[in-house]
C-alpha positions in Angstrom: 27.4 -8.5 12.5 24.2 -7.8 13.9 21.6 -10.5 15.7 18.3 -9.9 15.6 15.7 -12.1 18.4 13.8 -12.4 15.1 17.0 -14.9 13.8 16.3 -17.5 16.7 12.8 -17.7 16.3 11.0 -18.7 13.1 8.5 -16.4 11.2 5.1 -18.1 11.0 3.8 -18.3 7.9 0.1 -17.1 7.0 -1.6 -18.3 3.5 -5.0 -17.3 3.5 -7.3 -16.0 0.8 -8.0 -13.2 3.0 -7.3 -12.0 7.4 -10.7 -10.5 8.9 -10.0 -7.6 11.4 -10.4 -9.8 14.1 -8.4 -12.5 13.4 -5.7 -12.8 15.9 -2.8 -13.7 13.2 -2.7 -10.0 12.0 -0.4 -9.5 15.4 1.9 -12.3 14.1 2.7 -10.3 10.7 5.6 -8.1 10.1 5.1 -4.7 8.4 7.4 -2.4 6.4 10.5 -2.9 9.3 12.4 -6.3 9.3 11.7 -8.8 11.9 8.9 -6.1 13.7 5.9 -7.6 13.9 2.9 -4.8 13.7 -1.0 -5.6 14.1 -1.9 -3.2 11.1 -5.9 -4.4 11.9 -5.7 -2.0 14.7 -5.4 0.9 12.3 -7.5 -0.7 9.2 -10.7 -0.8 12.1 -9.5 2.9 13.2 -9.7 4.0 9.3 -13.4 1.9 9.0 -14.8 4.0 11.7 -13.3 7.1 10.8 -15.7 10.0 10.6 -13.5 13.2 9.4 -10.6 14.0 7.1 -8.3 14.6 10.1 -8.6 11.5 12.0 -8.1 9.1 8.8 -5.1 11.4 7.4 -3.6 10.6 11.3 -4.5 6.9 10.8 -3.1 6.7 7.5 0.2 8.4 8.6 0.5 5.3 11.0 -0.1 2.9 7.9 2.4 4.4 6.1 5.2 4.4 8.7 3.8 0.6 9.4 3.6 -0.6 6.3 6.4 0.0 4.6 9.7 1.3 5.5 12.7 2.0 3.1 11.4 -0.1 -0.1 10.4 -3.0 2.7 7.0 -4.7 2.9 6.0 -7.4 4.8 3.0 -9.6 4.9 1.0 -7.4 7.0 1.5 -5.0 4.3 0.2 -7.2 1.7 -3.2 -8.2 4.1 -4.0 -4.9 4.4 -4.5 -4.1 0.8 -8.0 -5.5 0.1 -9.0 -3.7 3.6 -7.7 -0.8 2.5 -9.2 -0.1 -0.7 -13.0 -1.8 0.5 -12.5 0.8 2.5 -11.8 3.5 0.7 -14.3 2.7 -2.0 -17.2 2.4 0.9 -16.5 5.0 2.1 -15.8 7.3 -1.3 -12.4 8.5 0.2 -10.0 9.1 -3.0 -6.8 10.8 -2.0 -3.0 10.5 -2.3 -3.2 8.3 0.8 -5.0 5.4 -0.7 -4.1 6.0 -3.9 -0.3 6.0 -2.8 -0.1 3.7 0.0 -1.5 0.9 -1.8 0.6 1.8 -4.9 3.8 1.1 -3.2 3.1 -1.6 -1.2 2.2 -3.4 -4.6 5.3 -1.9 -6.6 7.8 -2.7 -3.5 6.0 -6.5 -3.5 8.2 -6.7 -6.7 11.2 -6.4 -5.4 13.3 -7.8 -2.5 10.4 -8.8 -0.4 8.1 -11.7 0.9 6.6 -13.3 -1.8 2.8 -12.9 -1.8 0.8 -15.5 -0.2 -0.8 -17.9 -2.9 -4.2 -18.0 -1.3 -4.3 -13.9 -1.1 -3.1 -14.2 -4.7 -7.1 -13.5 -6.3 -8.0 -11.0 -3.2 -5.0 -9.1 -3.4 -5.1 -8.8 -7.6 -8.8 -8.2 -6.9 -8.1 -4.9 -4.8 -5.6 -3.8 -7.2 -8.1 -3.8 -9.9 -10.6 -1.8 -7.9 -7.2 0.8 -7.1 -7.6 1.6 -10.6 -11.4 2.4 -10.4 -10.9 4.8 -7.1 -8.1 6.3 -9.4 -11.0 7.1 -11.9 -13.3 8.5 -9.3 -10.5 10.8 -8.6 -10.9 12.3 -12.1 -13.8 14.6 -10.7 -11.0 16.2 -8.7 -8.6 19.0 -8.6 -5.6 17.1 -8.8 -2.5 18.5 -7.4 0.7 16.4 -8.1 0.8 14.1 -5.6 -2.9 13.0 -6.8 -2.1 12.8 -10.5 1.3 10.8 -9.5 -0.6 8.5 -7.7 -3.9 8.4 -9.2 -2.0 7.3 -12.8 0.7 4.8 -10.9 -2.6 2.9 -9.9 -3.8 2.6 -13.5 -0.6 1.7 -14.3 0.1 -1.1 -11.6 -3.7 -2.6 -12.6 -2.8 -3.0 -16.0 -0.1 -5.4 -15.0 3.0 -2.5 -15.6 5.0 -2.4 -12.8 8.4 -0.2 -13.7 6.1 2.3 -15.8 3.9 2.5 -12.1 7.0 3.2 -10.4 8.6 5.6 -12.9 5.0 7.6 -12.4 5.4 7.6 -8.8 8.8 9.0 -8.7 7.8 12.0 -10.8 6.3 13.7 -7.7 7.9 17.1 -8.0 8.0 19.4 -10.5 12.2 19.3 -10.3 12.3 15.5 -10.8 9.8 16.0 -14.3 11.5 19.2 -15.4 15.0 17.1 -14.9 13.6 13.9 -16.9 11.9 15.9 -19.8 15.5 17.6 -20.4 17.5 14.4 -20.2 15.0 13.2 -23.4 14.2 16.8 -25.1 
């Protein structure tokens, strides 16, 4: 059996409509590892300020190791979304990484994972709609894919359909579609 510090001590609970990036709860969330707290408005203030392709790939690598970790989200996972895609849409950036991250945050929130904080509820369904409209500004794109995995899933997961969003996502190589197309040809 294993005991974790985080069994002695309870988790505090945060239900707010919405965490600014300099509100000190964000270091009282946990992220994609159980019972690790991790202050994901560090990186979210990086990506705002982030000037070239290279330096918001390397923050986004941190968000997704962060965020989620073997189909787990926490609550710092589910805060981050609106950030996230405000600031992808201010800032025009339309990639995998937003696309992606966001997408399975919101399809692991369905499973075996904190429930979603009531008072995020309309922010959180908010920034999943505008997923969907980044998605479509992808459409003027070369899309390898990653993209086109990604960039559907988000259409998908803002039109309320869950399993079909995470069926897209797992079709991200062209082994995994050629061995579903001949289990159904």
């Amino acid at each position: 059996m294993t005991i974790k510090l985080s069994d002695f001590f309870p988790k505090k609970s945060v239900d707010e409509p919405a965490l600014e990036l300099d509100d000190p709860r964000w270091s009282t969330l946990e992220g994609g590892y159980r019972g690790t707290l991790y202050d994901a408005s560090i990186a979210l203030k990086k990506l705002e300020l982030a000037d070239n392709k290279q330096t918001v790939n390397q923050i986004y690598q941190e968000l997704w190791n962060k965020l989620h970790h073997q189909g787990d989200v926490g609550l710092a996972s589910y805060y981050s979304v609106p950030h996230l895609v405000r600031t992808a849409k201010q800032k025009q950036i339309v990639d995998y990484n937003i696309l992606g991250l966001v997408s399975v945050i919101e399809i692991q929130r369905h499973k075996d994972n904190p429930l979603l904080p009531n008072k995020l509820k309309p922010n959180y369904k908010k920034a999943i709609e505008d997923l969907a409209e980044l998605a479509k500004l992808a459409m003027n794109q070369d899309w390898d894919l990653d993209l086109a995995a990604t960039a559907l899933t988000a259409i998908a997961l803002a039109k309320g359909q869950v399993k079909l969003a995470n069926a897209i996502l797992n079709m991200d190589s062209e082994y995994t579609i050629d061995e579903f197309l001949e289990s159904y040809s």
